[in-house]
C-alpha positions in Angstrom: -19.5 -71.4 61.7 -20.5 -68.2 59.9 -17.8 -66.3 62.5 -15.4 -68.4 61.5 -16.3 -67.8 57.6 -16.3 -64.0 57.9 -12.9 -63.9 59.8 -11.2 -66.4 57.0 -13.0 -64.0 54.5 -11.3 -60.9 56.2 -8.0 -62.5 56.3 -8.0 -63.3 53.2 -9.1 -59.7 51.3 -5.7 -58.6 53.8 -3.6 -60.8 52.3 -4.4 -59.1 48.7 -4.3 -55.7 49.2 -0.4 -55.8 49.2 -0.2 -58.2 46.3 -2.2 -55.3 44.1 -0.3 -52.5 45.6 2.9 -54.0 44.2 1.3 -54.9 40.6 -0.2 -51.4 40.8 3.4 -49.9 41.2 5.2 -52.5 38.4 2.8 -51.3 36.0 2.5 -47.8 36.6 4.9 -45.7 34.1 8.3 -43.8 35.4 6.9 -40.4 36.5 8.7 -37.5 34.2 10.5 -34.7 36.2 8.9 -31.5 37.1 10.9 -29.2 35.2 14.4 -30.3 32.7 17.4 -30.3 33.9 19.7 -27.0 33.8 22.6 -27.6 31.6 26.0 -27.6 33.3 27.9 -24.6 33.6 31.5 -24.2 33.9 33.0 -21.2 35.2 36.5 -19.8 34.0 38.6 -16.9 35.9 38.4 -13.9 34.2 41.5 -13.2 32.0 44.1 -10.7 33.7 45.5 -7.5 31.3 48.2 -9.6 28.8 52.2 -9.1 29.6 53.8 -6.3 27.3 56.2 -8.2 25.0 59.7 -7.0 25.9 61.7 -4.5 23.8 63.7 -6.5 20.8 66.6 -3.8 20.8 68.3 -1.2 22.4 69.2 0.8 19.8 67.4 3.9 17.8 65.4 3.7 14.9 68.2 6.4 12.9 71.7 7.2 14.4 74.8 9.2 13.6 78.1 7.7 14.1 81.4 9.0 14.0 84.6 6.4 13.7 88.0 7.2 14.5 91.1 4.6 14.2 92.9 3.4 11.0 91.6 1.3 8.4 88.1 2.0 8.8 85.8 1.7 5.7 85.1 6.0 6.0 89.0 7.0 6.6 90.8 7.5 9.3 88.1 10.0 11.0 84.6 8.8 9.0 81.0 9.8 9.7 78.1 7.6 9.1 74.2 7.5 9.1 72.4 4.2 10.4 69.1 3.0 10.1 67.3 -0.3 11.3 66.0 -2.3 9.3 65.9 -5.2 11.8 65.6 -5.9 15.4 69.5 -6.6 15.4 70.5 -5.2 11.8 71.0 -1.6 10.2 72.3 0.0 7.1 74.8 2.3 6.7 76.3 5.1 4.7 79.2 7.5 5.6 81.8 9.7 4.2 85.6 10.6 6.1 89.1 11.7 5.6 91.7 9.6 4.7 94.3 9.0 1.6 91.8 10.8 -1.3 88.7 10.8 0.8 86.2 7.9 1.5 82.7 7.1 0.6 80.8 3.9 1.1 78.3 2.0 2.5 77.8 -1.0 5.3 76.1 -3.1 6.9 76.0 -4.6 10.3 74.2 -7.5 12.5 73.9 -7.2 16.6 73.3 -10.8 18.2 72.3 -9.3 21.2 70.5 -5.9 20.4 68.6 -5.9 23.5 71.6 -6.2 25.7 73.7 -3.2 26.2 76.5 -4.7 25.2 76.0 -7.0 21.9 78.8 -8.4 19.4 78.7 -7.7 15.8 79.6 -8.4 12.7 79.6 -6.7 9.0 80.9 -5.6 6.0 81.1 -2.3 4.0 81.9 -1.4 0.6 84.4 1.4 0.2 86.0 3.7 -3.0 88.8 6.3 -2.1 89.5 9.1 -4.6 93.0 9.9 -6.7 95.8 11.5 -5.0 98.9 12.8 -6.8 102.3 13.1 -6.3 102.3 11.7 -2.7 105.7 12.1 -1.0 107.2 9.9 1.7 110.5 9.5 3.2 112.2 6.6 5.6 114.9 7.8 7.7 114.9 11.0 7.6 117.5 13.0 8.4 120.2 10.3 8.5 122.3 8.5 5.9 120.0 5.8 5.2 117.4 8.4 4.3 115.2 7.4 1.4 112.6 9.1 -0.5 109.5 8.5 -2.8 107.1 10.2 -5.0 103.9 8.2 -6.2 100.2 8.9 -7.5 97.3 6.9 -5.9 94.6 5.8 -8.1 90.9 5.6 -7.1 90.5 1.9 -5.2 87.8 -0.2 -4.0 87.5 -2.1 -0.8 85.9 -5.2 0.9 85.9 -4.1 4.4 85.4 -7.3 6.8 84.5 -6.1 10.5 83.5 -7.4 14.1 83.4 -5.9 17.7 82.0 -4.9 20.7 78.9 -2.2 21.0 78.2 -0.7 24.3 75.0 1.2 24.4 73.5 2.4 27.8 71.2 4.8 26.6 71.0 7.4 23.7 75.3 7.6 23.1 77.0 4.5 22.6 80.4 3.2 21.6 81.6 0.6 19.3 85.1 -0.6 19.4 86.1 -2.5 15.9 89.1 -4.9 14.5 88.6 -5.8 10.9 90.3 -6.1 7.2 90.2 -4.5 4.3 90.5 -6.3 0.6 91.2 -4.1 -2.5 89.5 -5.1 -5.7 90.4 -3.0 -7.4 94.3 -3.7 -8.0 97.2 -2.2 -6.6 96.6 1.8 -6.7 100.2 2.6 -6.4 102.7 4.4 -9.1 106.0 5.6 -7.7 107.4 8.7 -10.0 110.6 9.3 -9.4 112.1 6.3 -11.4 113.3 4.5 -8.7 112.5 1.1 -7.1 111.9 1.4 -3.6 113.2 -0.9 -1.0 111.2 -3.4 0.4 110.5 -1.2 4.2 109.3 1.7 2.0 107.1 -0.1 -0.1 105.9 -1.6 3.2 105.4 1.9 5.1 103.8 3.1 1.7 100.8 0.0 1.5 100.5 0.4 5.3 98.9 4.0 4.6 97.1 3.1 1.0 93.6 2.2 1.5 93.1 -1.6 2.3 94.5 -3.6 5.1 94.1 -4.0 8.8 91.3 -1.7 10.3 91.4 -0.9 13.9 89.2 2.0 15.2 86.7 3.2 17.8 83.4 4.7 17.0 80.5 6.5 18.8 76.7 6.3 17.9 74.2 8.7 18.7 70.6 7.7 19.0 67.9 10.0 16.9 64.6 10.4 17.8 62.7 8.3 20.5 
């Protein structure tokens, strides 16, 4: 009988010691890491050099023109100074030869400065000087030869103006159609008492200041 006790006894004390392994671990508190945890890092590529914006224009800070045609706000053969004051857009003074000289000032828009070749369009104030005792004959020579004498008073012009610039490099051209508006009044007296007929008085306006323009320029770069 006592074997039989001590091996019911033994079984027993077996059948516990899992029982208080598993209560042990329940009860026992979550163990805390060794060490914290190292914060995330992301890592970015390294930023390459940035792109060098691209030129807005073509065209010199300062440039000398010279225009040649008829019409044009600086005479028939006019010289110029132009500045920038824009990427597409200068200023512009000038002086030329023409009926009593010309004098003014201008300026111009580019919509495509940083193209070679870029349409504009402007507009230029204008004042040619007196001139006296202007002669001009029709038909000369023959028997419908007529003749006038008149004096030219100092006008003012409105020159409207568009075209074409080409510039490659340092020397450019600029082709130009445009119209002149006088406000200052007709600048014409004839002289010689009589009433011209109606082709003189037509050949007469076509050389006064005012009316259409047609001409070709060239610009020269300054500087770098």
């Amino acid at each position: 009988m006592k074997i039989f006790t001590k091996v019911a006894t033994l079984l027993a004390i077996a059948a516990g010691v899992p029982a208080l392994a598993q209560i042990e671990l329940n009860t026992r508190p979550p163990s805390q890491p060794s060490s914290p945890m190292a914060p995330a890092v992301r890592a970015y590529p390294a930023a390459g050099p940035s792109a060098q914006p691209t030129s807005l224009s073509r065209y010199r800070t300062s440039s000398l023109g010279i225009d040649l045609g008829w019409g044009g706000p600086y005479g028939g053969l006019g010289f110029y100074y132009a500045r920038m004051i824009g990427a597409g857009t200068d200023v512009n003074a000038g002086v030329g030869l023409g009926m009593g000289g010309k004098i003014g000032v201008g300026v111009r828009h580019f919509l495509s400065p940083a193209k070679s070749l870029s349409p504009y369009f402007g507009a230029n104030l204008s004042r040619s000087g007196r001139v006296d005792n202007v002669r001009v004959a029709l038909n000369e020579g023959m028997p419908s030869q007529e003749e006038v004498y008149y004096n030219l008073s100092p006008s003012g012009v409105l020159n409207l103006r568009s075209g074409l610039r080409w510039q490659p490099g340092r020397v450019g051209l600029i082709g130009t159609l445009g119209y002149g508006a006088r406000f200052t009044g007709d600048p014409i007296t004839y002289t010689n008492g009589q009433r011209p007929s109606r082709q003189m008085q037509d050949l007469v306006n076509a050389v006064s200041p005012g009316g259409l323009e047609i001409s070709l320029g060239m610009s020269i770069g300054l500087g770098q």
